[in-house]
C-alpha positions in Angstrom: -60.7 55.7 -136.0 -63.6 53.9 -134.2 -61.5 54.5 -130.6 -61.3 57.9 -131.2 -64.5 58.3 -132.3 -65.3 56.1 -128.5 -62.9 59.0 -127.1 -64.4 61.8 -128.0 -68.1 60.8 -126.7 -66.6 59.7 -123.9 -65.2 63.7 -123.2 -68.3 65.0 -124.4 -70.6 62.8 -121.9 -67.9 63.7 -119.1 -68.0 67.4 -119.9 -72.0 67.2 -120.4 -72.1 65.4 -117.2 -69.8 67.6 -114.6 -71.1 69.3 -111.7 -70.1 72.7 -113.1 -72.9 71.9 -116.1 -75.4 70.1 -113.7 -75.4 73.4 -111.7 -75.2 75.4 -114.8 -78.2 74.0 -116.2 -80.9 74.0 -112.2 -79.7 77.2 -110.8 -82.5 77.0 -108.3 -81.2 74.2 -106.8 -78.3 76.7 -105.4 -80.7 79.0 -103.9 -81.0 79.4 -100.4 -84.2 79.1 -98.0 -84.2 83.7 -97.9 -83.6 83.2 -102.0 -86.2 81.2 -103.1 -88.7 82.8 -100.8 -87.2 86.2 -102.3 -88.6 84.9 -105.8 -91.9 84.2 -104.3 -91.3 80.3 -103.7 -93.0 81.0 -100.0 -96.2 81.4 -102.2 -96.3 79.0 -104.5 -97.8 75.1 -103.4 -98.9 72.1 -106.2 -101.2 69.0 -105.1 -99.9 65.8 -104.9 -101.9 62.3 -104.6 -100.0 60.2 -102.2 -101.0 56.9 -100.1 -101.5 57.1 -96.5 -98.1 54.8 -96.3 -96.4 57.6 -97.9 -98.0 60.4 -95.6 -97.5 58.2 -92.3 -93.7 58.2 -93.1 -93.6 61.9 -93.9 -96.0 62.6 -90.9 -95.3 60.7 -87.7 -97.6 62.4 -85.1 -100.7 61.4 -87.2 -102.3 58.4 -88.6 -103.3 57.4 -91.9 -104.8 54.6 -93.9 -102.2 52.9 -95.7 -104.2 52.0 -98.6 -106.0 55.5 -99.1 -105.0 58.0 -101.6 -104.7 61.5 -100.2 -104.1 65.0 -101.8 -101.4 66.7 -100.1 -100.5 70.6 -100.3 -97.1 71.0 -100.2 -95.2 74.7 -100.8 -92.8 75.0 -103.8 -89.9 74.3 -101.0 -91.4 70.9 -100.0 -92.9 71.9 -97.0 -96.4 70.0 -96.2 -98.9 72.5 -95.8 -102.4 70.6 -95.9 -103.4 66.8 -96.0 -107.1 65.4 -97.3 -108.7 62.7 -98.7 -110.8 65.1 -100.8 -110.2 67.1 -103.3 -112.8 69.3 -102.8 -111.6 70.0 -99.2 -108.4 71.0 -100.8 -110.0 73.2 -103.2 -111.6 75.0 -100.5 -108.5 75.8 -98.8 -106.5 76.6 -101.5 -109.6 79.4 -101.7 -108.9 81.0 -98.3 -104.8 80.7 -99.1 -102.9 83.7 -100.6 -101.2 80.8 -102.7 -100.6 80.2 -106.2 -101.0 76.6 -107.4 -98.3 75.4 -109.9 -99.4 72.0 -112.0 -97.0 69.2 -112.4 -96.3 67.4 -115.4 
């Protein structure tokens, strides 16, 4: 009894588990570049803190501080689109950007 009990989680962690669910479940991981920009994703950025060790791998023709914490714009597609080390300069951009800002949780 207790092995087929062991046999039937098993099935429902495989089934729960499979690509076919995974893909199921995150359609917009599927889409491509021309779909997600198509739902507006081209207009859409969040704010991110990151250290300059972070930046200076993402960005290699620039320098940052490796101990510094930075806010960086990136679009919903995880493109970088602005770099500070103030929020308020950040703010100010984001006010001359056609761009809606999604939080992060």
């Amino acid at each position: 009894m207790r092995k087929e009990k062991q046999e039937r989680a098993d099935k429902m962690m495989d089934k729960r588990n499979s690509d076919a669910t995974v893909e199921a479940a995150n359609p917009l991981k599927t889409l491509t570049r021309a779909e997600f920009a198509a739902l507006g994703g081209d207009a859409v950025a969040y704010i991110k803190p990151v250290y300059g060790q972070v930046l200076s791998a993402m960005i290699h023709d620039a320098e940052f501080d490796a101990m510094t914490q930075y806010q960086l714009v990136m679009s919903a597609d995880g493109t970088p689109l602005m770099v500070s080390d103030s929020s308020d300069a950040v703010n100010e951009w984001l006010g001359d950007q056609s761009i809606g800002l999604a939080t992060l949780h």
